[in-house]
N, C-alpha and C positions, 0 to 999 in steps of 0.2 A: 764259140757258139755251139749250140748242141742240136746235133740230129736229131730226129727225132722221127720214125717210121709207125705210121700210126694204122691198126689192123680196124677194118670193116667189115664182119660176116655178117650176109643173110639169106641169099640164096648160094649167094658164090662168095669166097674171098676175093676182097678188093684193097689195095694197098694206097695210104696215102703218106707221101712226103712233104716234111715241113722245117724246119729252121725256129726254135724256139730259142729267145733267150730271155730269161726272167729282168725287167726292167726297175724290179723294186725291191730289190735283195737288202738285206741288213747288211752292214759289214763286217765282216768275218768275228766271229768272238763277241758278239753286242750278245746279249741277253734279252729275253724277251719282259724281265720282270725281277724284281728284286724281294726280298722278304728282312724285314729288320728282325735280327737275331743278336742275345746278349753273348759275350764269349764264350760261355756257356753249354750255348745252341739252344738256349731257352728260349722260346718266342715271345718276345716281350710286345707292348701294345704301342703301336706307330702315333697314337695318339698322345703319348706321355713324354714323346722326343720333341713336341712344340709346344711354344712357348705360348698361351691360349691371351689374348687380347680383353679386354673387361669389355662384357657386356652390363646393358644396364638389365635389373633381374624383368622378362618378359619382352626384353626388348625382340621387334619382332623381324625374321630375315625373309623377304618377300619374293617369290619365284612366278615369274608368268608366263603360263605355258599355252601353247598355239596349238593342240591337239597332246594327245599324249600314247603310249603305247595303247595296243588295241584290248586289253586285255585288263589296260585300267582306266580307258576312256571316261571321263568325267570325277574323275576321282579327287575330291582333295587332302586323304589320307588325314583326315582326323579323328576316325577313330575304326576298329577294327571292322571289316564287313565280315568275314568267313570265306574269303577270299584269299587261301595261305602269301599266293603274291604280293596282292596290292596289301595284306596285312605284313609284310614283311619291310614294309617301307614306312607303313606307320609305328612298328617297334623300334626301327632303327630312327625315326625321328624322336620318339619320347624318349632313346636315350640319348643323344645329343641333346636337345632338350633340357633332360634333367641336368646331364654334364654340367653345361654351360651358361643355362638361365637364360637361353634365348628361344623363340619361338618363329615356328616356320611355319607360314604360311603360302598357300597357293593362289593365284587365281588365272583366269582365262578363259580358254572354249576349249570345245574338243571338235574334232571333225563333222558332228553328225550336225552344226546348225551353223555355218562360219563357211565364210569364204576364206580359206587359210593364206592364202598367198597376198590378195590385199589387205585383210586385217595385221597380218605380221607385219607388211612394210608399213602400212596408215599407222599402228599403235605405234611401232620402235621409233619411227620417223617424229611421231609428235611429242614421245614420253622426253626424247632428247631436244626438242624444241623447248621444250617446257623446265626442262632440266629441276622441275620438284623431287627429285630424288625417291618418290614411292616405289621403285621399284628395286631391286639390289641383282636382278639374275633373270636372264630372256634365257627360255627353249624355244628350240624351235628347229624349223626343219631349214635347213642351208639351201637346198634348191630354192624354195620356195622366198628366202630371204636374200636370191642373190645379189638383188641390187643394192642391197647394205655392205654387201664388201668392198665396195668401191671406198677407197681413200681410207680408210679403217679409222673413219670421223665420229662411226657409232658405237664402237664398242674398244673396252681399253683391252693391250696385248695380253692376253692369259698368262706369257712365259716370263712376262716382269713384272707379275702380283707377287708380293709374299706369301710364302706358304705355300701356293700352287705347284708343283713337281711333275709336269708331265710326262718325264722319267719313269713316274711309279707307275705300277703294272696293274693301275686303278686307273690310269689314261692310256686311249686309243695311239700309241704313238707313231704307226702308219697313219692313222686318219689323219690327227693334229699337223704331221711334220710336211704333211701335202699342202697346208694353208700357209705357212710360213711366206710372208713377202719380207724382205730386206732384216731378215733376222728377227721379225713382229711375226706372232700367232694370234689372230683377235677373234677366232671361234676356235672352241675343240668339243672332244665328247668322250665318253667313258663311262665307269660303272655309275657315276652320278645322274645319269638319265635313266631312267627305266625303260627306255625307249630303246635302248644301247643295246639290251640285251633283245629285243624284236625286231632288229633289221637286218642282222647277217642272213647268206644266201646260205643254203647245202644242198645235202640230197636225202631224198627219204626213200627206202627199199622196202617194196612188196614183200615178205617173208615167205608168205605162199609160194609165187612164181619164183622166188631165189631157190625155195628147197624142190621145188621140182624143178628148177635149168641145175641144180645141182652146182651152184658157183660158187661158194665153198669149197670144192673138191677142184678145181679147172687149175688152181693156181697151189695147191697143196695145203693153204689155209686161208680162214677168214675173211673176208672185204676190211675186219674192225682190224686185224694184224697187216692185212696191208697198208693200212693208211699209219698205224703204229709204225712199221718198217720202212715208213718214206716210201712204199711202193706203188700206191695207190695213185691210176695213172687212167688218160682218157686211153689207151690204148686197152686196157683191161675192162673199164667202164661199156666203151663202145662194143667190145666183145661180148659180154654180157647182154648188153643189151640187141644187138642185133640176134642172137641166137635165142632170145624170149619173145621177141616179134614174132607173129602169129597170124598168117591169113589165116584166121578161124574156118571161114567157111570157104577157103580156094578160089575164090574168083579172080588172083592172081592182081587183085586193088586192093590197098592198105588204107580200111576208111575205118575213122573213130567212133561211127556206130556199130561197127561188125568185127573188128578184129581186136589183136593185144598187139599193145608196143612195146618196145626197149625202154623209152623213157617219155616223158610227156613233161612239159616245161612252161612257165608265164611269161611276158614280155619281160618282165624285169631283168632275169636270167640271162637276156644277151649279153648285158652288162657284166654280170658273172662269169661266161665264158671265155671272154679277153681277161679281166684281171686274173682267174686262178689260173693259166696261162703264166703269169708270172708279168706279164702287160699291163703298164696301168693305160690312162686316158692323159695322161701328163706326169710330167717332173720336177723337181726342183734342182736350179744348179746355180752354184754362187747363190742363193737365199732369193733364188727369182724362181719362178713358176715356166716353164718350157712345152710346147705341147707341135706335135711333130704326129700327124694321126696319117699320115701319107710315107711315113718309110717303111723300108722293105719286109723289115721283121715283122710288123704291123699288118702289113694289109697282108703278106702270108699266114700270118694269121687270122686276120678275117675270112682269107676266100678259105682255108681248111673248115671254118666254124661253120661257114654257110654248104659245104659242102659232105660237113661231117655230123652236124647238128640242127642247119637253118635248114632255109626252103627245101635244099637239094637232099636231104636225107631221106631216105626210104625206112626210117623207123622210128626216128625221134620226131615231135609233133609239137607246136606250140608256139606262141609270139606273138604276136597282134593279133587279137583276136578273144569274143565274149561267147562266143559257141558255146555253148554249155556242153554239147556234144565232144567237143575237144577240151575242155578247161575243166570238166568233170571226170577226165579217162582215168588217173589215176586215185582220185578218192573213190574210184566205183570199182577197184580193183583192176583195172585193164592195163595196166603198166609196170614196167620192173621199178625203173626209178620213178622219181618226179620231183622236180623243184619243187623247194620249201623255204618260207623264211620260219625265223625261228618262232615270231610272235605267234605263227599260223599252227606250229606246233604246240604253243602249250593253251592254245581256244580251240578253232574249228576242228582242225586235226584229231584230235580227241577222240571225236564221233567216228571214225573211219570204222568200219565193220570188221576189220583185218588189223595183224601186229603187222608193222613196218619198224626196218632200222632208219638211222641217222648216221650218215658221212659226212666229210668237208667236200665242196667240189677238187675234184680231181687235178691234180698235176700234169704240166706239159709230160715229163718224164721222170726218171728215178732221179737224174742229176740234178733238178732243179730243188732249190734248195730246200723250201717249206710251203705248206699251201697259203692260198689266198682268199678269204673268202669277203666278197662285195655285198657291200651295205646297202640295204634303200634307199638314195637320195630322198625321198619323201618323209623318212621319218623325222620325227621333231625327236632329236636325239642330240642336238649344237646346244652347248652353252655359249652365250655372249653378256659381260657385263658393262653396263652401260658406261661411257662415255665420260656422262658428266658425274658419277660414283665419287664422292665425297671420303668416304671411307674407305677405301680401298683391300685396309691389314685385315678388317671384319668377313668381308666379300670374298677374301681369296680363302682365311681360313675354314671360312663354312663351305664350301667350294671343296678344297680339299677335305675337311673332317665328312661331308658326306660321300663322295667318292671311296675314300677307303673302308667306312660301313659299309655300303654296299657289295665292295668284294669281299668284306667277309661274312658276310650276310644277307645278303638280299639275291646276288647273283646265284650261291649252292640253291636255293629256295625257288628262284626262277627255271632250273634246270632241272631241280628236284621234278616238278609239277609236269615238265615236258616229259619224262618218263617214265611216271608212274601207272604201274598196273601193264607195263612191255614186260616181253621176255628177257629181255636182255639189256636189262633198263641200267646195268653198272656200265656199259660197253657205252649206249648212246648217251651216257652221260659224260664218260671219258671223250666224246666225239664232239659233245656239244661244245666242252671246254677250250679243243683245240679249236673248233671254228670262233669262239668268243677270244680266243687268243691270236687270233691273226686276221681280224678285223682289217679291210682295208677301203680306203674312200681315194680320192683325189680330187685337185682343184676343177680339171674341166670337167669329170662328172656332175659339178655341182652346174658351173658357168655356162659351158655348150658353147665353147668361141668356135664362131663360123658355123654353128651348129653341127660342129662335127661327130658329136654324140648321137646326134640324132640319126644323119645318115648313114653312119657306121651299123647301128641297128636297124635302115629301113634295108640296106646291102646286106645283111645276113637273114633278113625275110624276104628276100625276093622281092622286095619294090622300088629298087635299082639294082640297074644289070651289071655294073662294073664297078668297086671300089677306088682302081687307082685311077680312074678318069674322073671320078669325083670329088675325091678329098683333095687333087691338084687344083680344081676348078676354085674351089673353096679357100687355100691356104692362103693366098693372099689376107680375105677378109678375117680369116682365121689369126692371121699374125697380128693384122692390126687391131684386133680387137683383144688380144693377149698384151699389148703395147698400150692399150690406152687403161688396160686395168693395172698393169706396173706403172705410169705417170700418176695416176690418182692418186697412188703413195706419196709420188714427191714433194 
């Protein structure tokens, strides 16, 4: 286990102790990602090492999507808008396309007219009733569809299609390896969503308030070299940020309409603070799903969150809550940090009056191995193909051949867009990569057995007073509700 002594300045120093230990480590020597290279070291094209299936010429491969990233909301990419994004997905389809003589088409809703959570289960639920085969590939958002996980009746295993390689570094393979029941994966996600690339959590830095707290200089270099040296750590973060905190006007109250803060945060973020922690919300062991949200490592880590970052913080601000007064502090400039997802970075973000960087969220400590950064449950970023798929060899290889387009094309182009026209836009691009490379989801983030997700997050906003009197109350209905989702398998 690793200590882990975590510093708090703002009026006075205050010291916190904790016990971190990362619960989702790779195994020693795994690689994050492979690249096919000829003996050579010539880079040859991954697309030329499979064996391509006949299609018939125009034949068309059908995707339907239940909302899409925010940035290509209603989009069916067929033809170029001026959009370098969403046009980066319609070149990578006209050359697939061309390649192969099949045609891809879209359809669906997007958010702004759709009730997304019962149209995803009403359509999936009856396109498999119906078993007409018009459809070849569901997106969609896995919270939102999580009563289709039961029995894995709707969608066939992704890791026993042909073609499909979740291995490659074109799939999420902490998200994926979290859904696995009894050696079946029946949803995953990766660069083949363009969604994929709008869900991870970071951080975004005032540039102004950094160059006058002078934090660059506190540690001898960088915020971007210390996350480069594995150093980048909530004990640096928090330092930072409590020494930028600023009773403006001395009234000795820290209010979001009068003063500056360290960092300012969305609800989503709770969920981000336990897994960059190196904590997920569950595990898998023997090819079964385990979820234990009441042991020691855990709720020590919750009460430091709520203590160091939730209600009980005297400079970080944020979590439940439409206050504009507080959900507005760091786009108005009043914040060192502030949560970001990435999709928010290359739309709204934009607009921000001031340059900002880009980090991964921060590390328990320097020991812990690599960061982690938490995906939106909400986004429609899950692939699942249906069920009753006739075809299967067609399904997995378009499945695959668009996934690896998109990492070589569509992802540089989606981070290009979050950078452009910053100072330091090689740095937050080398930042963004590492947070797209360490993507992480898990199964109860999705499910919420015993609703233990929920009040894990209503305990580190102060609207439960004790975590470990709660999640004991709860484990019961928690276990049997993890018990009746592994029987639906058998």
């Amino acid at each position: 286990m690793f200590k882990k002594t975590i510093a708090l300045l703002l009026a006075v120093l205050t010291l916190s102790s904790l016990v971190l230990m990362p619960s989702c480590k790779k195994d020693e020597g795994e690689e994050e990602g492979t690249t096919v290279t000829a003996a050579s070291t010539e880079e040859i094209d991954y697309l030329d090492t499979l064996d391509a299936p006949d299609f018939d010429e125009g034949e068309e491969f059908v995707i339907y999507q239940f909302g899409t990233a925010t940035i290509a909301a209603g989009q069916t990419f067929e033809k170029a808008v001026g959009e370098p994004i969403c046009d980066s997905v319609y070149y990578r389809n006209q050359e697939i396309e061309a390649r192969y003589g099949v045609k891809i088409v879209y359809q669906g809703a997007c958010y702004s007219n759709v009730s997304i959570v019962e149209t995803t289960v009403d359509k999936i639920t009856q396109q498999n009733l119906s078993q007409d085969d018009q459809i070849d590939l569901w997106e969609f958002s896995v919270v939102n569809a999580a009563a289709l996980m039961y029995g894995g009746e709707n969608f066939l295993p992704l890791n026993e299609m042909e073609y499909v390689n979740l291995d490659e570094p074109w799939w999420s393979s902490d998200a994926n390896s979290h859904f696995e029941i009894n050696g079946k994966i029946f949803t995953g996600t990766g660069d083949v969503s363009l969604s994929y690339y709008g869900m991870p959590f970071c951080l975004a830095i005032n540039k102004r308030i950094a160059q006058e707290e002078g934090i660059d200089d506190r540690y001898g270099k960088s915020v971007y070299d210390l996350v480069r040296d594995g150093e980048w750590t909530y004990e640096k973060m928090l330092t930072m940020s409590a020494n930028a905190a600023n009773d403006k006007n001395g009234d000795q109250i820290m209010l979001p309409e009068d003063d500056v803060y360290g960092f300012q945060y969305d609800m989503g973020c709770g969920y981000a603070f336990l897994v960059s922690l190196g904590y997920g919300f569950s595990k898998v062991e023997n090819g079964l799903p385990v979820v234990d949200m009441k042991n020691e490592n855990i709720t020590t880590a919750a009460e430091w969150i709520r203590d160091n970052l939730g209600a009980d913080s005297t400079h970080a601000i944020g979590g439940y809550t439409k206050d504009t007064e507080i959900t507005q502090i760091f786009s108005s400039g009043r914040s060192l940090f502030g949560s970001a997802q990435i999709s928010h970075i290359a739309s709204k973000m934009r607009s921000y009056p001031f340059d900002f960087g880009i980090v991964p969220m921060p590390k328990a400590d320097e020991e812990q191995e690599r960061y982690y950064s938490y995906a939106n449950i909400y986004y429609s970023a899950y692939m699942g193909v249906p069920s009753y798929t006739k075809n299967t060899e067609k399904v997995g290889f378009m499945l695959e051949v668009m996934a690896y387009k998109s990492y070589k094309s569509v992802r540089g182009e989606y981070i290009d867009e979050c950078v452009v026209g910053r100072a330091d836009s090689e740095e937050d691009a080398e930042m963004l990569r590492i947070v797209l490379d360490t993507v992480y989801y898990d199964l109860n983030l999705v499910m919420n057995f015993g609703k233990t997700r929920d009040y894990y997050l209503k305990y580190i906003h102060g609207e439960i007073p004790n975590y470990s009197s709660t999640m004991g109350a709860v484990a019961i209905n928690c276990g049997e509700e993890v018990q009746k989702y592994i029987d639906s398998f058998s």
